[in-house]
C-alpha positions as CSV (number, residue, x, y, z in Angstrom):
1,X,-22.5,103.9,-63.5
2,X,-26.0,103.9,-60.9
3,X,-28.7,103.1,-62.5
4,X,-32.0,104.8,-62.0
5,X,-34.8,102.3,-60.7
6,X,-38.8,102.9,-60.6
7,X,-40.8,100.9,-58.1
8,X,-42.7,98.3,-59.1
9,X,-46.5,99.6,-59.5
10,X,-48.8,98.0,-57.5
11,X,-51.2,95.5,-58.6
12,X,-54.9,96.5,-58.8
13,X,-57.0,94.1,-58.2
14,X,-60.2,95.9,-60.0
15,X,-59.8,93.2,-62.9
16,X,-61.3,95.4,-65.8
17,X,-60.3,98.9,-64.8
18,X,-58.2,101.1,-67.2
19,X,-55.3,101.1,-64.5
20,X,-55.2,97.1,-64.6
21,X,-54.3,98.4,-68.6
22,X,-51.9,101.5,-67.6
23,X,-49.8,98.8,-65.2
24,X,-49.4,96.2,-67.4
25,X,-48.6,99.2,-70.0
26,X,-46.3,100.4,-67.6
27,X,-44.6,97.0,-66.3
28,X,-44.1,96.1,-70.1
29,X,-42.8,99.6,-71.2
30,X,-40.3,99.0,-68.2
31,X,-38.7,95.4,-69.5
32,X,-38.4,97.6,-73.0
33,X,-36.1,99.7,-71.4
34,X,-34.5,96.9,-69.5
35,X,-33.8,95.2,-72.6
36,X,-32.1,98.5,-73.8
37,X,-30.6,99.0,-70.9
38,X,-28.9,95.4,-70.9
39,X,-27.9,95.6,-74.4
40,X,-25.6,98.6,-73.4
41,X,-24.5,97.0,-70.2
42,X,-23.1,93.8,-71.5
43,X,-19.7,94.7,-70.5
44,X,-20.4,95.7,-67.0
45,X,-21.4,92.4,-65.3
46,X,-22.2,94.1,-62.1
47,X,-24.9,96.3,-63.9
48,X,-26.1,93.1,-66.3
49,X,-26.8,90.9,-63.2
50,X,-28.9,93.9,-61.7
51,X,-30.7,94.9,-65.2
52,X,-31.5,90.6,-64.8
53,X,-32.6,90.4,-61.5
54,X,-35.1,93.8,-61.7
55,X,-36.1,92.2,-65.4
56,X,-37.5,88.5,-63.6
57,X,-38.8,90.4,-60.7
58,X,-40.9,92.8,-63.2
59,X,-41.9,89.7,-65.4
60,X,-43.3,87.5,-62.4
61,X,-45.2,91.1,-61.2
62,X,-46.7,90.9,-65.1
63,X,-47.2,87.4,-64.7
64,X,-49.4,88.1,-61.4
65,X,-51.4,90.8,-63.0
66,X,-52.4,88.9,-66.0
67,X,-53.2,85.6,-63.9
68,X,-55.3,88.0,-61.7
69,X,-57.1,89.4,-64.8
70,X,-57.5,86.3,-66.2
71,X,-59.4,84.8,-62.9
72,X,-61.7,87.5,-62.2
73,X,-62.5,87.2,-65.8
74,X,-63.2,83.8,-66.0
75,X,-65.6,83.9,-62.5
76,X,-67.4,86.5,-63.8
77,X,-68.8,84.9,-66.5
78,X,-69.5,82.0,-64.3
79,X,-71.8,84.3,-62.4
């Protein structure tokens, strides 16, 4: 069964901007479906490993954003 892959978004680095919201919104509504998508896919290995692999890609991408955020953030109130 092929699975059906979005791109990754690319990060904005305008800390502050609704898109910085919509691409979190959109990275997190993505591992949702991954989730779903793994739950159904527990007896196809193959498919499992992939559903992983595109899940801890995602997650680190997230994990970027939000440490991005969070820096800009922090040196603008140092300013």
């Amino acid at each position: 069964m092929e699975m059906e892959t979005q791109g990754s978004p690319e990060p904005n680095r305008d800390v502050g901007q609704p898109s910085d919201r919509s691409s979190l919104d959109q990275l997190s509504q993505r591992l949702e479906a991954l989730a779903r998508e793994l739950d159904q896919a527990a007896d196809r290995p193959d498919e499992a490993a992939s559903l992983v692999r595109e899940a801890s890609d995602l997650a680190a991408e997230a994990g970027r954003e939000v440490e991005t955020a969070l820096k800009a953030a922090s040196e603008a109130r140092e300013e």
